[in-house]
C-alpha positions as semicolon CSV with decimal commas, in nm:
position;residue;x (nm);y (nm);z (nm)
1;X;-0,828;-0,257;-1,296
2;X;-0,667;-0,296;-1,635
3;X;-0,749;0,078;-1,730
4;X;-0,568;0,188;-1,396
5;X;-0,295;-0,013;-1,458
6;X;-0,215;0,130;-1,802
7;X;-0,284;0,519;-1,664
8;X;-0,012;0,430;-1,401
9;X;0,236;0,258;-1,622
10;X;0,160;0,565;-1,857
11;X;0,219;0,842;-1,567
12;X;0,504;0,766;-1,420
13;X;0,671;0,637;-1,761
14;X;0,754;0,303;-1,487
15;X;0,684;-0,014;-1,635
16;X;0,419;-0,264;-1,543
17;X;0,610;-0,585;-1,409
18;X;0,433;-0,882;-1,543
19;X;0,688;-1,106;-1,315
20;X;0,654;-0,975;-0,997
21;X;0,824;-1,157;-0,702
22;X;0,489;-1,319;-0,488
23;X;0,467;-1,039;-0,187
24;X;0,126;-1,259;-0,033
25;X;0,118;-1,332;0,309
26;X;0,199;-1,199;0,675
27;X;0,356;-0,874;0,681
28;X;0,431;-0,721;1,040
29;X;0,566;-0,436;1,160
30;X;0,719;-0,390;1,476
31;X;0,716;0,005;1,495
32;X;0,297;-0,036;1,534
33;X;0,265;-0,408;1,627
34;X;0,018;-0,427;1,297
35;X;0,007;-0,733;1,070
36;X;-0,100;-0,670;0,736
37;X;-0,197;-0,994;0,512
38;X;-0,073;-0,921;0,114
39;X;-0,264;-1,113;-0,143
40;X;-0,131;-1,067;-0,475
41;X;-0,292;-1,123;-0,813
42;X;-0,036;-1,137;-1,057
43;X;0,072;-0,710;-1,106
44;X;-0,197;-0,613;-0,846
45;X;-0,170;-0,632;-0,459
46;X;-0,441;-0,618;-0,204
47;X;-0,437;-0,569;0,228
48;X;-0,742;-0,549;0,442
49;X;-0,663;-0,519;0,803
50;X;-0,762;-0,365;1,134
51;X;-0,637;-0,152;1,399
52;X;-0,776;-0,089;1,742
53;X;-1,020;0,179;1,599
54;X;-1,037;0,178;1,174
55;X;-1,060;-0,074;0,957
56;X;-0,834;-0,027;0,617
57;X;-0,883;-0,206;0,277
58;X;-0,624;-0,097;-0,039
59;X;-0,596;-0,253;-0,368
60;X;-0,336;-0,134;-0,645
61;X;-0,054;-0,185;-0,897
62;X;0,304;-0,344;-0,838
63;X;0,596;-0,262;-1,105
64;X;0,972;-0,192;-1,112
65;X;1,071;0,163;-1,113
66;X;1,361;0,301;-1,272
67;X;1,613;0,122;-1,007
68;X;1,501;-0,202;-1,086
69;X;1,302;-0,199;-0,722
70;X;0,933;-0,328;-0,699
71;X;0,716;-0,022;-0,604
72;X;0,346;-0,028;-0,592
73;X;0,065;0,237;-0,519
74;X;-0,236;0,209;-0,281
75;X;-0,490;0,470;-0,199
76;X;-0,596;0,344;0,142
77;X;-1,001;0,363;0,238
78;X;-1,008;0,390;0,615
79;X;-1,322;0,369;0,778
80;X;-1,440;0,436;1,156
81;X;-1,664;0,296;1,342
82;X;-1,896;0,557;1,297
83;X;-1,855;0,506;0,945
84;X;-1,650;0,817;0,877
85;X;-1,422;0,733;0,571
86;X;-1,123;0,884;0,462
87;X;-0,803;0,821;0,205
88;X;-0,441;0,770;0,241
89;X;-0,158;0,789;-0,042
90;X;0,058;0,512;-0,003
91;X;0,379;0,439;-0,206
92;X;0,549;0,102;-0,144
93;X;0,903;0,014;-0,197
94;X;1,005;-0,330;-0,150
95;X;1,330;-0,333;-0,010
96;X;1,389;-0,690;-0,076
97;X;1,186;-1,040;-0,022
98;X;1,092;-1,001;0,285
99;X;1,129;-0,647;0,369
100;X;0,870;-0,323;0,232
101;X;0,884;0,033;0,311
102;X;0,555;0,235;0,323
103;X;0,559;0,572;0,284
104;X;0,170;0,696;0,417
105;X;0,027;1,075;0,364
106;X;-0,322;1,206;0,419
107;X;-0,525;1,303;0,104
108;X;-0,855;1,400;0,308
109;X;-0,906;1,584;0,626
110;X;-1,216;1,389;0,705
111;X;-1,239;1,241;1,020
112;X;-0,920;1,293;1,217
113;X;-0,626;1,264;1,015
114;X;-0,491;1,631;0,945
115;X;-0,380;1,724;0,637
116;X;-0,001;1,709;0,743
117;X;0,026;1,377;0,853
118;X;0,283;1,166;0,746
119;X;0,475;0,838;0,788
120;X;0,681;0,541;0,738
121;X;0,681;0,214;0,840
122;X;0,869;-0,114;0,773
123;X;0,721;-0,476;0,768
124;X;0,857;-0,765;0,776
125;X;0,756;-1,067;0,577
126;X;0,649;-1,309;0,850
């Protein structure tokens, strides 16, 4: 994890924030009705959580962008019952304590995500 840390810090010239605000717990979103638990681990940030037919598990980097915001990275692993897998890019801006935007795109075109799919959502610390 170290090694990715350092080849994001060193990408996007963004540096790694070694006091990051504590983002674990109950995040919900009432656009989707899904509730996401964070659990953070000093600069990296972990979800696992269902929906009615995937399961999705993300792990990745927190840090504060050129605004001064916390932003983080996942690359999502969503898996189907049938045990079709596939990726999603997300960037995460936290808007404040208990607010995040997540901005979601399709890498793969396996299973049933296209390749154009897109979106945001907003949760809510709970």
């Amino acid at each position: 994890m170290k090694t990715l840390l350092l080849l994001v810090s060193l990408l996007t010239g963004y540096v790694l924030n070694t006091h990051t605000a504590d983002y674990s717990g109950n995040w919900y979103s009432r656009s989707n009705g899904i509730t996401m638990q964070l659990q953070q681990h000093g600069t990296v940030l972990s979800c696992h959580f269902r929906t009615a037919d995937y399961t999705h598990e993300a792990e990745g980097p927190v840090w504060v962008n050129a605004s001064g915001r916390q932003v983080g990275r996942w690359l999502v692993k969503r898996t189907a019952p049938d045990g079709c897998i596939t990726f999603i890019d997300c960037r995460i801006t936290f808007l404040s304590d208990t607010q995040m935007q997540i901005s979601a795109s399709a890498v793969d075109t396996n299973c049933d995500l296209p390749a154009t799919w897109r979106e945001t959502i907003i949760y809510e610390r709970q």
